[in-house]
ZAMARGU-4260 file (C-alpha; in steps of 0.2 Angstrom, whole numbers, plus 5000, padded with zeros to 4 digits):
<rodrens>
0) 5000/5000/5000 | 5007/5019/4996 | 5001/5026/5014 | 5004/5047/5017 | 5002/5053/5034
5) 4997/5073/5039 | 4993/5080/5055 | 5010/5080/5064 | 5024/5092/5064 | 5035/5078/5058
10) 5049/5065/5063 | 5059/5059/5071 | 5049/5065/5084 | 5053/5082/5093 | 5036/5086/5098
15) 5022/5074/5105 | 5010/5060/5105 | 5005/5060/5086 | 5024/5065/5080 | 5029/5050/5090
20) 5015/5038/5085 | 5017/5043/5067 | 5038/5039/5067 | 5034/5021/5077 | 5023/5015/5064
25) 5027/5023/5050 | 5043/5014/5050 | 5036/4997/5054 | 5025/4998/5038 | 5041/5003/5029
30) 5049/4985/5036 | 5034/4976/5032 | 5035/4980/5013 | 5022/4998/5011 | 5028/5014/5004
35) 5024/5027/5017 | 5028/5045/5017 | 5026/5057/5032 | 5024/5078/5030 | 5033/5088/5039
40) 5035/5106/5044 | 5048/5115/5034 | 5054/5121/5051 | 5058/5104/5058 | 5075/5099/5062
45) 5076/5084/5053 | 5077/5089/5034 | 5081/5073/5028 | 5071/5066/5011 | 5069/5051/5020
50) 5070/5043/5040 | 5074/5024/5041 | 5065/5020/5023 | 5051/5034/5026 | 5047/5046/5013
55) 5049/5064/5021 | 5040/5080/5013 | 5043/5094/5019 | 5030/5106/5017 | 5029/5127/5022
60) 5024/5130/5040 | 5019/5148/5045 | 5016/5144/5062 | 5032/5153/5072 | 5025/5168/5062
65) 5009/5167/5063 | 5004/5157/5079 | 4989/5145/5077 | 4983/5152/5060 | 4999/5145/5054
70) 4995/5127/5058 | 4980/5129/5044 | 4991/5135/5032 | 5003/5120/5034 | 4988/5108/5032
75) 4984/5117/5018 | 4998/5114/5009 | 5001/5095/5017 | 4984/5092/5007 | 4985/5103/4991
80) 5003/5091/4990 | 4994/5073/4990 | 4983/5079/4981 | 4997/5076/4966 | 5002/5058/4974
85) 4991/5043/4972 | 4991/5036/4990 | 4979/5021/4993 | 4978/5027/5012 | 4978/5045/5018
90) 4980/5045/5037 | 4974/5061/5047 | 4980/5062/5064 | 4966/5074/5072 | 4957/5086/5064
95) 4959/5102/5074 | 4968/5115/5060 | 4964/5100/5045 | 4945/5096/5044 | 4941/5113/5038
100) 4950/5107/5021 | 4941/5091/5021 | 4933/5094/5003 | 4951/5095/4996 | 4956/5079/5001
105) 4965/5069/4990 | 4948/5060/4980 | 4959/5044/4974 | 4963/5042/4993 | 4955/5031/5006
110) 4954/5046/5021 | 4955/5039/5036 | 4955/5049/5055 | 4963/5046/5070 | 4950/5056/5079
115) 4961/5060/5096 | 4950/5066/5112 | 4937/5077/5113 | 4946/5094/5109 | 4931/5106/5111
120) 4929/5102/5130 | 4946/5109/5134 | 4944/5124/5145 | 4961/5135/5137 | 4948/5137/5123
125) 4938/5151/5121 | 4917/5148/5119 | 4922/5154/5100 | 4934/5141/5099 | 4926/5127/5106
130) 4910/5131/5095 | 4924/5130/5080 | 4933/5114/5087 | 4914/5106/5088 | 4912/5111/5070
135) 4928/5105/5065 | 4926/5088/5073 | 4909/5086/5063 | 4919/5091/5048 | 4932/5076/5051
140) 4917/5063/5051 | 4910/5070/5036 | 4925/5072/5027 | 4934/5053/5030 | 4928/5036/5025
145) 4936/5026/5039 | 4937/5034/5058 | 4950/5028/5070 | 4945/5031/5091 | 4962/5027/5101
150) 4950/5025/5116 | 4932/5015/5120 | 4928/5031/5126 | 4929/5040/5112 | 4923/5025/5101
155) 4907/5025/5112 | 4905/5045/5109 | 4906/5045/5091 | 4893/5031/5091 | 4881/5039/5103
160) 4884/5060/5097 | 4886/5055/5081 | 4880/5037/5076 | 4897/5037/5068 | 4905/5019/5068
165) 4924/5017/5072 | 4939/5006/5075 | 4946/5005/5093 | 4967/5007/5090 | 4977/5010/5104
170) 4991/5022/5106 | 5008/5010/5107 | 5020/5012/5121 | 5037/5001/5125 | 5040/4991/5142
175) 5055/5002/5150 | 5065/4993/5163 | 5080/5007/5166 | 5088/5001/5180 | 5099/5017/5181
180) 5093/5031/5194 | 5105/5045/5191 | 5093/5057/5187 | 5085/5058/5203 | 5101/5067/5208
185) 5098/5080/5199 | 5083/5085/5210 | 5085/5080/5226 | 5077/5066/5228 | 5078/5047/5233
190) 5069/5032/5225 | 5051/5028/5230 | 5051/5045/5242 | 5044/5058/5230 | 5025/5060/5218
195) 5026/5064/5202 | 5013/5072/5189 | 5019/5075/5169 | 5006/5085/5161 | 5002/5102/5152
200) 4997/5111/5166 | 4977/5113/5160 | 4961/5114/5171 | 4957/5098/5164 | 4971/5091/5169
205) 4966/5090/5188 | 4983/5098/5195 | 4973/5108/5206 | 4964/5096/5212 | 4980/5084/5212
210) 4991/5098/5223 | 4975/5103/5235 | 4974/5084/5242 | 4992/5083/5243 | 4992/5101/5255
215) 4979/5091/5263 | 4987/5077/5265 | 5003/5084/5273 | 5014/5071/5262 | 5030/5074/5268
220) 5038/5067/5250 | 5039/5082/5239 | 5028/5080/5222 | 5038/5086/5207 | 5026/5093/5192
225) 5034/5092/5174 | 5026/5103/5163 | 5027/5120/5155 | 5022/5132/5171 | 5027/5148/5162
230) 5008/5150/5158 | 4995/5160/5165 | 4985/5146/5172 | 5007/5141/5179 | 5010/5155/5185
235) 4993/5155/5198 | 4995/5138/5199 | 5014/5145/5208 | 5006/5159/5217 | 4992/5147/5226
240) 5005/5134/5230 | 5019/5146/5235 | 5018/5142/5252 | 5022/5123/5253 | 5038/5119/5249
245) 5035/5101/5245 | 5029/5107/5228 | 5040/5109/5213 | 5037/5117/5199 | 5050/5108/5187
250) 5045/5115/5170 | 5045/5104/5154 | 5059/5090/5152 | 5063/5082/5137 | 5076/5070/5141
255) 5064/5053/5140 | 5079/5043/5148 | 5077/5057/5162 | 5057/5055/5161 | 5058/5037/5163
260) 5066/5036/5179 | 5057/5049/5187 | 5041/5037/5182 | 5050/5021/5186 | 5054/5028/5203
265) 5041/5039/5210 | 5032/5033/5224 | 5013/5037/5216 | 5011/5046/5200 | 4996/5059/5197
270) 4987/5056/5178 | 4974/5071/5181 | 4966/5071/5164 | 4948/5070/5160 | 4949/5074/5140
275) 4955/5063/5127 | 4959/5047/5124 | 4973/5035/5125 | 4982/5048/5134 | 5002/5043/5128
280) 5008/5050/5147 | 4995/5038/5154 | 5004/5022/5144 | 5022/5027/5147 | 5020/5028/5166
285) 5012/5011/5163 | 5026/5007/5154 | 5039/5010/5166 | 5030/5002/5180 | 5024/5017/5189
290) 5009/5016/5202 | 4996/5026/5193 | 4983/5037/5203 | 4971/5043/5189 | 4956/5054/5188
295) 4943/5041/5187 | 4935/5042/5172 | 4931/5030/5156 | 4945/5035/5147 | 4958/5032/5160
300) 4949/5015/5166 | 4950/5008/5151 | 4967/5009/5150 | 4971/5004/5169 | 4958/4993/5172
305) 4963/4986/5189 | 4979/4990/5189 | 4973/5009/5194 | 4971/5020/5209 | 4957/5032/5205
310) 4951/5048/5211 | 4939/5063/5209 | 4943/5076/5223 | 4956/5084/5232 | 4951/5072/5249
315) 4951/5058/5237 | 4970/5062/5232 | 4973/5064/5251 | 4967/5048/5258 | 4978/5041/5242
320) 4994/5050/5249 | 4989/5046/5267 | 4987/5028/5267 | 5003/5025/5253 | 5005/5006/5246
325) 5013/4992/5252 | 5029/4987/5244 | 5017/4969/5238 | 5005/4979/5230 | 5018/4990/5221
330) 5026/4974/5212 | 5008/4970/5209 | 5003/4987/5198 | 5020/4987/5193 | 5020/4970/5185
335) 5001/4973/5178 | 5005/4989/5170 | 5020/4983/5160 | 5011/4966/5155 | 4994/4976/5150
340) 5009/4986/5141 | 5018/4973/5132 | 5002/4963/5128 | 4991/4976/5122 | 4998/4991/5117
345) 5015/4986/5110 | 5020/4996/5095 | 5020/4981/5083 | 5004/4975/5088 | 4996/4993/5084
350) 5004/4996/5067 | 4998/4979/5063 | 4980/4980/5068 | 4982/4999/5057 | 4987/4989/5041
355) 4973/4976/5045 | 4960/4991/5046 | 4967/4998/5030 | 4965/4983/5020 | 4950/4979/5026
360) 4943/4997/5020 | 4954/4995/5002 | 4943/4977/4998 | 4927/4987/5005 | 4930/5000/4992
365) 4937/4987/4979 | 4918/4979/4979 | 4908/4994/4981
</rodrens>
């Protein structure tokens, strides 16, 4: 199959959850015997024609000049450029700046969207915006013959907003075992004696909720958050919290060997987020054998199942911290995370069920 994928900034990955998804399995199709070519920004580091087999095209980007408007534009042109190639499979990861181009999709192609989480209920957007996003998502249904939903619970929101039918795919993660713990030099802590919570620092996020039962608790283990805090929601997070000393705002890190032993080693880690769907941070936690405490929702229990600590309010997230976890019961979540991990959400076994989905769809269309 000649498979073209838009809706990233490119790879190798230097940005985030679709950038990353798109490199591992674009590269596994590659090895499997499919032409596959990725779009990337004109501003990305890599300007390489081609990444371990994969096509690279770089197309012009706006975006450091012209903020969000940009990302339109650069959709824009990804599409206007397959719309010269004949690829059996276009693959649309989201649909936030793209949908809106959705009658200029490639009309040779099979479109098929990776619908990600529920963009319109984030609450960074204006009421404009999430009116748009709304829109935009109604758009992408329209505009795509095959829908991808990387969570039951957004498969069972398509279904019941929109009586849309979808394939449940994962998001892929690899087991981590580092058994180094350097890192945790760096900032002052020891293993198993300190919380963690890696997330954009959003509302919907929960870190307010996640640092008012850890004040409540009087958890003498500091609680490191990793995330941009140089935000206006950051910055009242740092003002409201200024007082207790155990919180530490550590900014964003982007060291994943650094990442992994802060999750490998933390004695609870915090997943606060309530949008989306397989959430990427909530899989590589899993992945390092961290104990997950997560906002309990359908998205994150789906994922965790009974391998989970859930919570919904800050005396929730004290009782948590309060009572801890016996060193049985870490083995036990830590050895259930990483085997749900390896089992389920390996990055094979997700490119693998993709090219199944895609040939399904090209014989559907084959025979009308």
């Amino acid at each position: 199959m000649r498979i073209g994928i838009i809706g990233t900034r490119g790879i190798p990955n230097h940005y985030g959850g679709f950038e990353q998804f798109a490199e591992k399995v674009a590269v596994i199709w590659v090895q499997k015997g499919h032409e596959v070519t990725v779009y990337n920004s004109h501003n990305h580091p890599y300007q390489e024609s081609h990444f371990k087999g994969v096509e690279i095209i770089h197309c012009f980007d706006p975006e450091q000049k012209l903020g969000t408007v940009g990302q339109f534009v650069y959709d824009l042109n990804c599409i206007l450029d397959a719309r010269k190639r004949k690829y059996d499979i276009f693959l649309q990861l989201g649909y936030t700046s793209s949908s809106i181009w959705s009658f200029l999709m490639p009309k040779t192609s099979l479109i098929v969207t990776n619908m990600d989480g529920l963009e319109w209920r984030r609450s960074k957007y204006s009421p404009i915006v999430q009116k748009f996003l709304k829109r935009a998502e109604k758009w992408a249904i329209e505009g795509s013959d095959v829908l991808v939903a990387d969570s039951i619970g957004i498969q069972d929101y398509l279904t019941k907003s929109y009586n849309a039918q979808s394939k449940y795919i994962a998001y892929g993660a690899e087991v981590c075992v580092d058994e180094s713990s350097n890192s945790l030099m760096d900032y002052v802590v020891s293993k198993f004696n300190y919380n963690l919570v890696i997330a954009r620092l959003e509302p919907e996020n929960s870190i307010e909720i996640i640092l008012d039962g850890y004040v409540l608790s009087g958890d003498r283990r500091p609680i490191l958050i990793v995330g941009n805090h140089l935000t206006k929601y950051g910055e009242y997070l740092k003002r409201k919290y200024q007082s207790s000393n155990g919180i530490r705002f550590l900014g964003g890190i982007y060291d994943s060997q650094v990442i992994n032993q802060l999750r490998i080693y933390c004695h609870l880690y915090f997943h606060g987020h309530t949008v989306g769907g397989t959430n990427p941070s909530l899989l590589e936690a899993m992945a390092c054998g961290s104990v997950v405490c997560a906002h309990r929702n359908v998205f994150n229990r789906s994922i965790l199942q009974g391998n989970g600590i859930y919570f919904e309010n800050p005396e929730e997230v004290s009782e948590i911290m309060s009572f801890g976890i016996s060193e049985e019961r870490r083995l036990e979540i830590q050895n259930g995370n990483r085997q749900q991990v390896a089992l389920n959400f390996g990055w094979e076994k997700i490119a693998i069920e993709y090219l199944r989905l895609f040939e399904d769809a090209m014989l559907k269309s084959l025979h009308g």
